[in-house]
CHARMM-style PDB file with segment names, atoms N, HN, CA, C and O in Angstrom:
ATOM      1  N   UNK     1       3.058   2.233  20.452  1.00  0.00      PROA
ATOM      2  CA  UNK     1       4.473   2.113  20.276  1.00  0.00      PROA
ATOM      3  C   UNK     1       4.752   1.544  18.897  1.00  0.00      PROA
ATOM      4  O   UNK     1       4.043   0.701  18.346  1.00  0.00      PROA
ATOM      5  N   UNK     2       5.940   2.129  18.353  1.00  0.00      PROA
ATOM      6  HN  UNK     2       6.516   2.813  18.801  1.00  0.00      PROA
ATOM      7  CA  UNK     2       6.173   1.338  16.893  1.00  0.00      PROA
ATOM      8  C   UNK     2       7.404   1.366  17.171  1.00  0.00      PROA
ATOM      9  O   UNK     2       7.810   1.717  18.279  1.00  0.00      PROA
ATOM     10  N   UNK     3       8.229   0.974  16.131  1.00  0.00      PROA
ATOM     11  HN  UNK     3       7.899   0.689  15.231  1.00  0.00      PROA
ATOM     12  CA  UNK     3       9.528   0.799  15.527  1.00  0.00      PROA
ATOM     13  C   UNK     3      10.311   1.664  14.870  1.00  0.00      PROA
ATOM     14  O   UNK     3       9.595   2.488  14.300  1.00  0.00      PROA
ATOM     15  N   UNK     4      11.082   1.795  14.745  1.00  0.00      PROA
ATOM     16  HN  UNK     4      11.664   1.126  15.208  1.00  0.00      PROA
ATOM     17  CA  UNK     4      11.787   3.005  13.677  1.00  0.00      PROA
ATOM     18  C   UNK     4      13.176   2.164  12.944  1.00  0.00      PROA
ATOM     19  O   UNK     4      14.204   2.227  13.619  1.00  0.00      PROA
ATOM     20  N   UNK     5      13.255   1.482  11.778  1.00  0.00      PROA
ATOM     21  HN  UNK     5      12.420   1.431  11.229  1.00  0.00      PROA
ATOM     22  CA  UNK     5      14.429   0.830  11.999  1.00  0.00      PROA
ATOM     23  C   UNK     5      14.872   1.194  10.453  1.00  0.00      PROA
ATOM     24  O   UNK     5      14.078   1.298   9.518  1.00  0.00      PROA
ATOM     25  N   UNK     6      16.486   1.388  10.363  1.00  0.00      PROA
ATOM     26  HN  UNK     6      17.131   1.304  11.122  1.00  0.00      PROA
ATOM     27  CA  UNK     6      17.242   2.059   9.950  1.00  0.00      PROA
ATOM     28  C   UNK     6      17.697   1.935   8.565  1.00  0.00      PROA
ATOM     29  O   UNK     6      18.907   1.894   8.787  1.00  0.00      PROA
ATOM     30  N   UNK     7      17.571   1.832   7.087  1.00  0.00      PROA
ATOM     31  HN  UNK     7      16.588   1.865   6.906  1.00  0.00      PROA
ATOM     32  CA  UNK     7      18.022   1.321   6.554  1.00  0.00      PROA
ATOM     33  C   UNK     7      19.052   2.044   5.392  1.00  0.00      PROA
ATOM     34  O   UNK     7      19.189   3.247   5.172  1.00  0.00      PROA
ATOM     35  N   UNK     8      19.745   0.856   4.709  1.00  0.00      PROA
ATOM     36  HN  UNK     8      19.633  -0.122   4.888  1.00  0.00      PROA
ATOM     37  CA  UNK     8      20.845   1.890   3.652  1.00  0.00      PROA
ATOM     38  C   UNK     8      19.547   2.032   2.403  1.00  0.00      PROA
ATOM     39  O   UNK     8      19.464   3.156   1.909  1.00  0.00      PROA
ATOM     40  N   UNK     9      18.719   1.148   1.966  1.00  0.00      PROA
ATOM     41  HN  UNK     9      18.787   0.234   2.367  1.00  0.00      PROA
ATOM     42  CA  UNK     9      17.610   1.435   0.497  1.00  0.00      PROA
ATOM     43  C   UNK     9      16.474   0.888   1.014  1.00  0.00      PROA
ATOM     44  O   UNK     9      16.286  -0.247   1.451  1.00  0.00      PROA
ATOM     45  N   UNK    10      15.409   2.237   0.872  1.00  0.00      PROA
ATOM     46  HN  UNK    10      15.562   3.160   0.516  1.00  0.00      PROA
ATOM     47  CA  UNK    10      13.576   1.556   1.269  1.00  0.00      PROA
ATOM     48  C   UNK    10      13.426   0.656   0.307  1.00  0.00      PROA
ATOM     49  O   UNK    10      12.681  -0.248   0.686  1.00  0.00      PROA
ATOM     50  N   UNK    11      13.908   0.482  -1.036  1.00  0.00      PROA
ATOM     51  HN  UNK    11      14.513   1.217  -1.343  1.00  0.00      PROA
ATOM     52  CA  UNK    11      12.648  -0.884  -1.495  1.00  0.00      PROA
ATOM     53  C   UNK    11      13.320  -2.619  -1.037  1.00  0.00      PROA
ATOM     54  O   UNK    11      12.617  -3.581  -0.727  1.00  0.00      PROA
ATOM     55  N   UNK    12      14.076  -2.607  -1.080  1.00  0.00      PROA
ATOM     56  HN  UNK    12      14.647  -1.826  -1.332  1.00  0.00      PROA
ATOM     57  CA  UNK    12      14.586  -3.566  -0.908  1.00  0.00      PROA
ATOM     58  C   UNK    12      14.298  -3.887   0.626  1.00  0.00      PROA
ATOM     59  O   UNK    12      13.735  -4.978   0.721  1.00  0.00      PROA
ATOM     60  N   UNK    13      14.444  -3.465   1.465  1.00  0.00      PROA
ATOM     61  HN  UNK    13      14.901  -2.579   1.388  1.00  0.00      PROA
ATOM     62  CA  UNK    13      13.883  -3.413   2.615  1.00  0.00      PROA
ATOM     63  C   UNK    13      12.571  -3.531   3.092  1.00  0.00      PROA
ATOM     64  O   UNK    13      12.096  -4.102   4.073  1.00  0.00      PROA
ATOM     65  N   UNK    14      12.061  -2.826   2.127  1.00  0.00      PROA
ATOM     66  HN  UNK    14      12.448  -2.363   1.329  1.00  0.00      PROA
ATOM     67  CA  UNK    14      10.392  -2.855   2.130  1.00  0.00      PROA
ATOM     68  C   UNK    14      10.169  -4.395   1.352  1.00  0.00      PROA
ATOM     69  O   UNK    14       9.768  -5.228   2.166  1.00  0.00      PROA
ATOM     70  N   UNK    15      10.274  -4.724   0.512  1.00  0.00      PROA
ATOM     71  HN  UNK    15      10.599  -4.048  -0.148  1.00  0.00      PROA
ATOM     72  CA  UNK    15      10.226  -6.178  -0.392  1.00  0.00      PROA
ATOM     73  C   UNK    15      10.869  -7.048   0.514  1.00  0.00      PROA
ATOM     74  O   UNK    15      10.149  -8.041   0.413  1.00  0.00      PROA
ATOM     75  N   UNK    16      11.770  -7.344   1.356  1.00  0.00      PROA
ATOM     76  HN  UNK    16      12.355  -6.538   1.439  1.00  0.00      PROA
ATOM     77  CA  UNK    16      12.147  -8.205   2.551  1.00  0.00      PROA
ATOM     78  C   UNK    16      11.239  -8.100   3.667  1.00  0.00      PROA
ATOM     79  O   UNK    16      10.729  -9.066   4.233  1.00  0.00      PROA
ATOM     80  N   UNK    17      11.058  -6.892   3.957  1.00  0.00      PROA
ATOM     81  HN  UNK    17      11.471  -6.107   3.496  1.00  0.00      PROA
ATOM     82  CA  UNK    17       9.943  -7.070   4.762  1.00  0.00      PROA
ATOM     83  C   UNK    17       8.557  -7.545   5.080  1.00  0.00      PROA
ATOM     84  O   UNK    17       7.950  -7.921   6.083  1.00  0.00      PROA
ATOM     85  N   UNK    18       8.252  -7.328   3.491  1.00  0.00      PROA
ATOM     86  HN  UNK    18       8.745  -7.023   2.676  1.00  0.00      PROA
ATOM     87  CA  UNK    18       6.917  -7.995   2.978  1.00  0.00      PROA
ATOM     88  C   UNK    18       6.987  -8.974   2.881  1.00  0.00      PROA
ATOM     89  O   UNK    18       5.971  -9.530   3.299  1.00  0.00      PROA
ATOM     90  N   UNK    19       8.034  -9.911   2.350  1.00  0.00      PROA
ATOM     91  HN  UNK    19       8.859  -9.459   2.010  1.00  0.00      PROA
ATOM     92  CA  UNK    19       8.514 -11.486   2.777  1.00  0.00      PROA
ATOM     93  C   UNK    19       8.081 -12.050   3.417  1.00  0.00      PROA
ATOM     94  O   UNK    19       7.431 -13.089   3.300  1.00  0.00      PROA
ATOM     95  N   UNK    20       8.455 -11.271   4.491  1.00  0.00      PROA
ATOM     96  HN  UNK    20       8.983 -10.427   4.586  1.00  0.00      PROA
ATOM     97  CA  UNK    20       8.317 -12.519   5.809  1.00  0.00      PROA
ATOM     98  C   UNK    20       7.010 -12.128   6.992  1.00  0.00      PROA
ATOM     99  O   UNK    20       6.963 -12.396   8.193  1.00  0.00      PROA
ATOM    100  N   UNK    21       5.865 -11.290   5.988  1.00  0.00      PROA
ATOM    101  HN  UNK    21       5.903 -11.073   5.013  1.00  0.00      PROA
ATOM    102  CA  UNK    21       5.045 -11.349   6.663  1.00  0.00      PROA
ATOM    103  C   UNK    21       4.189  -9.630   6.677  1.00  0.00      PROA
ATOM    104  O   UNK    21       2.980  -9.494   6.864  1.00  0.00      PROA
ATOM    105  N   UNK    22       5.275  -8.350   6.407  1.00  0.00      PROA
ATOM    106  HN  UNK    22       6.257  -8.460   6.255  1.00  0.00      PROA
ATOM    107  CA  UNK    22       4.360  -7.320   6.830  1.00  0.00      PROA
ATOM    108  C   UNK    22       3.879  -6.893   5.873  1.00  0.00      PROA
ATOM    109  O   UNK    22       4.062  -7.514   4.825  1.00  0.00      PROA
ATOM    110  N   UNK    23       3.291  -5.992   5.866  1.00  0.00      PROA
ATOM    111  HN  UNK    23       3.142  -5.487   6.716  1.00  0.00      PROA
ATOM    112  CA  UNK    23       1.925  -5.342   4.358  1.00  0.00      PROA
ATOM    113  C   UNK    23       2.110  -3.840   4.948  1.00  0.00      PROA
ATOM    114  O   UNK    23       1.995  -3.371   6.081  1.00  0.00      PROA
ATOM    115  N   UNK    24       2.433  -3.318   3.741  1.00  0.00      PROA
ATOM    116  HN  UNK    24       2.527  -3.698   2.821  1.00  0.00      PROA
ATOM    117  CA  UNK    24       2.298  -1.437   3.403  1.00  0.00      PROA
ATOM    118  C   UNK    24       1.321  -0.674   4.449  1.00  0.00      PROA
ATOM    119  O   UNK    24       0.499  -1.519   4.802  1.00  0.00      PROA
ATOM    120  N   UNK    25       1.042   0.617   5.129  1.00  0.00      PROA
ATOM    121  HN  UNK    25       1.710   1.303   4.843  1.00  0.00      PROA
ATOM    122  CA  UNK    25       0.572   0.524   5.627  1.00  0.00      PROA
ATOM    123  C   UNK    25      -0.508   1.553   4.654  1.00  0.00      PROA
ATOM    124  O   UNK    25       0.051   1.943   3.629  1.00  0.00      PROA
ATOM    125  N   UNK    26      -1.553   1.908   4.776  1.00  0.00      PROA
ATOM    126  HN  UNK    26      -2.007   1.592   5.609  1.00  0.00      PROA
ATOM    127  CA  UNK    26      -2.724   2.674   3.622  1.00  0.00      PROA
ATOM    128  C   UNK    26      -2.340   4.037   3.742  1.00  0.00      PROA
ATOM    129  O   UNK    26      -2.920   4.683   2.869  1.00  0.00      PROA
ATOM    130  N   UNK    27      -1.641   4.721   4.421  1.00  0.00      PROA
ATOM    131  HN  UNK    27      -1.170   4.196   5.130  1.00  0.00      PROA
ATOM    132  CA  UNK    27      -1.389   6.002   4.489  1.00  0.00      PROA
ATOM    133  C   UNK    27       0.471   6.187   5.037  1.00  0.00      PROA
ATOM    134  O   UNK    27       0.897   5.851   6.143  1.00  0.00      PROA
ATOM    135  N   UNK    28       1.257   6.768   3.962  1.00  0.00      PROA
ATOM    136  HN  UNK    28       0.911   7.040   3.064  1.00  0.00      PROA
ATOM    137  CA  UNK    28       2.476   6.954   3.466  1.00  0.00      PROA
ATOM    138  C   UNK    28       2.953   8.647   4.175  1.00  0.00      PROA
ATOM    139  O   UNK    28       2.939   9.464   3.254  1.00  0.00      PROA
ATOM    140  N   UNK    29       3.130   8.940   4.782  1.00  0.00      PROA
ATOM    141  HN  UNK    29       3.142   8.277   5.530  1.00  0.00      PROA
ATOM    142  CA  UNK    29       3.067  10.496   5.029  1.00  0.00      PROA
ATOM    143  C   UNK    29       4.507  11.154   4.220  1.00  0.00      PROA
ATOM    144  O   UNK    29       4.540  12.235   3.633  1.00  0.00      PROA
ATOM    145  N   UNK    30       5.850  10.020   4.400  1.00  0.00      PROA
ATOM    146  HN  UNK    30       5.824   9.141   4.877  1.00  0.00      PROA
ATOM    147  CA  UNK    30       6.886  10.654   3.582  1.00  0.00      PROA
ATOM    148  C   UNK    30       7.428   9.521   3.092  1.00  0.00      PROA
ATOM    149  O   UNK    30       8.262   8.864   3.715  1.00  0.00      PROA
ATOM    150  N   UNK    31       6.924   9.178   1.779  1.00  0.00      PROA
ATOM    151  HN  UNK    31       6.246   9.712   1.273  1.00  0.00      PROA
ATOM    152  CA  UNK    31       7.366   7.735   1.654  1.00  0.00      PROA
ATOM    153  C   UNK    31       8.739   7.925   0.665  1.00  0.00      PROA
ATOM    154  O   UNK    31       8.699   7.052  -0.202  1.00  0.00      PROA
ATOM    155  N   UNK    32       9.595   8.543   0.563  1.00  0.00      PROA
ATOM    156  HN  UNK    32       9.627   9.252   1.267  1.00  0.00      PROA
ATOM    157  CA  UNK    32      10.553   9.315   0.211  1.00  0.00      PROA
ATOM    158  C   UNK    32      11.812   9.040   1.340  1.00  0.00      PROA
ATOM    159  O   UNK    32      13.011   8.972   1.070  1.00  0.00      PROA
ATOM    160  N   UNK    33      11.125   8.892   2.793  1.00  0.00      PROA
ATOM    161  HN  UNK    33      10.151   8.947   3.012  1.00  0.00      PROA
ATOM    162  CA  UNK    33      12.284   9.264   3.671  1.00  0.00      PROA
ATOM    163  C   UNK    33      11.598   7.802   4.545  1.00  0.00      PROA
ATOM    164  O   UNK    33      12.375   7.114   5.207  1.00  0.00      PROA
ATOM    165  N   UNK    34      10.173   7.449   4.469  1.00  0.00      PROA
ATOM    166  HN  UNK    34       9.542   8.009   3.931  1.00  0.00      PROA
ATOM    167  CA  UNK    34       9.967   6.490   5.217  1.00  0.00      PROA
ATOM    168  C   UNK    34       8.919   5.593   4.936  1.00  0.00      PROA
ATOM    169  O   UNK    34       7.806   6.058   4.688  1.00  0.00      PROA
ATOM    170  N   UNK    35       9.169   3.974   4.939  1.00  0.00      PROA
ATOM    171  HN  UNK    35      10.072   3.596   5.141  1.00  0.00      PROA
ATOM    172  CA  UNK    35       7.670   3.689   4.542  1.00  0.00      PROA
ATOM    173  C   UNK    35       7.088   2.700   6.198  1.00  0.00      PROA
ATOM    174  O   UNK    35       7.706   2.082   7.065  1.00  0.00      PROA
ATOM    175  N   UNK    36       5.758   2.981   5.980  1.00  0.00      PROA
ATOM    176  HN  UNK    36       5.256   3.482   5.276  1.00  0.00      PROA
ATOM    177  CA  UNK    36       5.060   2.724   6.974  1.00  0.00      PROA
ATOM    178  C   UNK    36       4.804   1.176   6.837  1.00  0.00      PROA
ATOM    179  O   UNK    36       4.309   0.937   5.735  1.00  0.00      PROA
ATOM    180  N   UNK    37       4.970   0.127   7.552  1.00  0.00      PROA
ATOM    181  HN  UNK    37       5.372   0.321   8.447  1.00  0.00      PROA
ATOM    182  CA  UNK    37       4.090  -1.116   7.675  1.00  0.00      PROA
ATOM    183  C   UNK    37       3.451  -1.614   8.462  1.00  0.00      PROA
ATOM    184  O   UNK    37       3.066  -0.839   9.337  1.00  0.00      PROA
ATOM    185  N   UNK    38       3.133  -2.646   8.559  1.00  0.00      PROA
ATOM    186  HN  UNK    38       3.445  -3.275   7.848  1.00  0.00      PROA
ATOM    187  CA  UNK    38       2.130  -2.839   9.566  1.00  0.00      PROA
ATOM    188  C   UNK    38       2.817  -4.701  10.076  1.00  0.00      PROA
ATOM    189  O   UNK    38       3.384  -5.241   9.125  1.00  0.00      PROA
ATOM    190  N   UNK    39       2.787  -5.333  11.035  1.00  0.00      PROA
ATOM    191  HN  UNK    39       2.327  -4.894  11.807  1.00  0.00      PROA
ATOM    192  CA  UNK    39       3.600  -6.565  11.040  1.00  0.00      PROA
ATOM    193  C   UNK    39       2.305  -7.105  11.010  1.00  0.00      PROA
ATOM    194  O   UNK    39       1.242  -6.494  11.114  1.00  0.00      PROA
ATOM    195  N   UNK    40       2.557  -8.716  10.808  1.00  0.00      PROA
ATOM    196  HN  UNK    40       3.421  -9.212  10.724  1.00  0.00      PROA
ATOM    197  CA  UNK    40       1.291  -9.644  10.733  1.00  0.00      PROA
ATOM    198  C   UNK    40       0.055  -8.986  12.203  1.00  0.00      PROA
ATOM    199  O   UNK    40      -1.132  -8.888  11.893  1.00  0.00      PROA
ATOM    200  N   UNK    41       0.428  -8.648  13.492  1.00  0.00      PROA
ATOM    201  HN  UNK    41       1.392  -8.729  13.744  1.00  0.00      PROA
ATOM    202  CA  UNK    41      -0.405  -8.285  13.989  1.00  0.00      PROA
ATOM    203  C   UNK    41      -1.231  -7.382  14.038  1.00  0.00      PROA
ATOM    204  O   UNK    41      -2.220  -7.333  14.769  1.00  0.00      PROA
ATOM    205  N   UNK    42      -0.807  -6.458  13.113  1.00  0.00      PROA
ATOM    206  HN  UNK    42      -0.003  -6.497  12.519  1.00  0.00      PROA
ATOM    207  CA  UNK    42      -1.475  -4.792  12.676  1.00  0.00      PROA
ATOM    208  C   UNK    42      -0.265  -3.692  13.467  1.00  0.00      PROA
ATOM    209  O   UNK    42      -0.293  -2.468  13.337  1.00  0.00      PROA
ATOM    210  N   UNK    43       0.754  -4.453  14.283  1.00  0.00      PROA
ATOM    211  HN  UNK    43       0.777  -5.448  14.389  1.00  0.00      PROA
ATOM    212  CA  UNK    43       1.288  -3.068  14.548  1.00  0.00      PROA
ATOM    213  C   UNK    43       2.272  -2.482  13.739  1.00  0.00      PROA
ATOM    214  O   UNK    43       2.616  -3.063  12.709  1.00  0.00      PROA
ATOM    215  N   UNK    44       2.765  -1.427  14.057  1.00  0.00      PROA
ATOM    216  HN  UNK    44       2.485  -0.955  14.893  1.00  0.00      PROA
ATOM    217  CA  UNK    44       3.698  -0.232  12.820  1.00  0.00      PROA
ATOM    218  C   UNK    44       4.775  -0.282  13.126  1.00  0.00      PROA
ATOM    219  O   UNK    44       5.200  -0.244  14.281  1.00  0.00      PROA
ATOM    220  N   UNK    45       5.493  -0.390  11.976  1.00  0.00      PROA
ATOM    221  HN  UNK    45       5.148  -0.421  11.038  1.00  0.00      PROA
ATOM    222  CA  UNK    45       6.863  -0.432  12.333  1.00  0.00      PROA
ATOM    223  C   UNK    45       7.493   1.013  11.114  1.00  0.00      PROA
ATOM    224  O   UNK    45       6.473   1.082  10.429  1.00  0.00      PROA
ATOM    225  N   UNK    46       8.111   1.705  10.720  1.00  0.00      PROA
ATOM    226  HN  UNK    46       8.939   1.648  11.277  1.00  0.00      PROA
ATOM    227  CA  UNK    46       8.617   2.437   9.867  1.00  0.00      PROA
ATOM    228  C   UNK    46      10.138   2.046   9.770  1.00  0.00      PROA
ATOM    229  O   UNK    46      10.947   1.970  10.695  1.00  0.00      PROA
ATOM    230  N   UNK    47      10.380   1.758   8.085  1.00  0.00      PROA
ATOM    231  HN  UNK    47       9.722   1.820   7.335  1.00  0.00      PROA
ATOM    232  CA  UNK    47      11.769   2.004   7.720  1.00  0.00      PROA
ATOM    233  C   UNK    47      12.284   3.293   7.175  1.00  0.00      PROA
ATOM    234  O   UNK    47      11.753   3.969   6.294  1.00  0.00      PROA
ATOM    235  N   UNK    48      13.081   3.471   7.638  1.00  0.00      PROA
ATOM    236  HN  UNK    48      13.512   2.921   8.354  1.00  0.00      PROA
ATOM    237  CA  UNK    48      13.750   4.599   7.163  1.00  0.00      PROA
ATOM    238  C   UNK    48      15.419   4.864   6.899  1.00  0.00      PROA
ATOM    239  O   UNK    48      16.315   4.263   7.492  1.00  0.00      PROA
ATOM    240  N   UNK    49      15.594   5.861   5.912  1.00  0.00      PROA
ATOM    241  HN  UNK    49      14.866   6.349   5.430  1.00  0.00      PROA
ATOM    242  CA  UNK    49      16.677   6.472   4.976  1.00  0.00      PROA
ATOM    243  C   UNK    49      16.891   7.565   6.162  1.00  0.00      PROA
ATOM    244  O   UNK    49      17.947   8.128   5.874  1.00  0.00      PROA
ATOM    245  N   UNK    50      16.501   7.988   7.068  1.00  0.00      PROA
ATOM    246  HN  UNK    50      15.643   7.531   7.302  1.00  0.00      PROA
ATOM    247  CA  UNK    50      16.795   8.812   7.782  1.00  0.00      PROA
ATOM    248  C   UNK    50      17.919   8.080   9.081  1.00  0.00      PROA
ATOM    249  O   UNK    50      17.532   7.310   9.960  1.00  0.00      PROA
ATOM    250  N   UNK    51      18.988   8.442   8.941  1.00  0.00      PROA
ATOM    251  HN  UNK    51      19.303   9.068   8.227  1.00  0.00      PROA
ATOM    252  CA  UNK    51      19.789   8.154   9.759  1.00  0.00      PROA
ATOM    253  C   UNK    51      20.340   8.834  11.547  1.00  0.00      PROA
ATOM    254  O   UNK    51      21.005   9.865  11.652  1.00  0.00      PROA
ATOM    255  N   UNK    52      20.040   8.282  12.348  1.00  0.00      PROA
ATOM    256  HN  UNK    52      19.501   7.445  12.263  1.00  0.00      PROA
ATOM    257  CA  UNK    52      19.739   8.558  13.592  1.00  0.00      PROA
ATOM    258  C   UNK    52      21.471   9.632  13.965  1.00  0.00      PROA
ATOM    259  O   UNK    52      22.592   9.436  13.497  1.00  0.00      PROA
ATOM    260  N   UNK    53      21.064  10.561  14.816  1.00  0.00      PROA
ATOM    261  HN  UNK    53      20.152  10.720  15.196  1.00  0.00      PROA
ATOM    262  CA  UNK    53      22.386  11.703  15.215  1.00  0.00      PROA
ATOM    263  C   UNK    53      22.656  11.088  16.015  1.00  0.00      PROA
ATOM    264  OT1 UNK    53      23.605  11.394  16.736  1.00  0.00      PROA
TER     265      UNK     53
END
């Protein structure tokens, strides 16, 4: 199970996120539309520019 959570800009989001704990994840599949992380425990969470219908 992961996360999918929503945002208005990946870096800034991604750089807050890394803040408070998560790290990039080694493989990016659309890092354009989403970036992959990993939370302090190893699990995945994805932010994304893709906005839910």
């Amino acid at each position: 199970m992961h996360l999918d959570i929503a945002v208005e800009n990946l870096e800034p989001a991604v750089t807050a996120a890394v803040a408070v704990g998560a790290r990039p994840a080694q493989h990016q599949p659309a890092p354009e539309q989403w970036r992959v992380l990993l939370d302090p425990a190893g699990h995945p969470l994805r932010l994304t520019v893709v906005s839910p219908d």
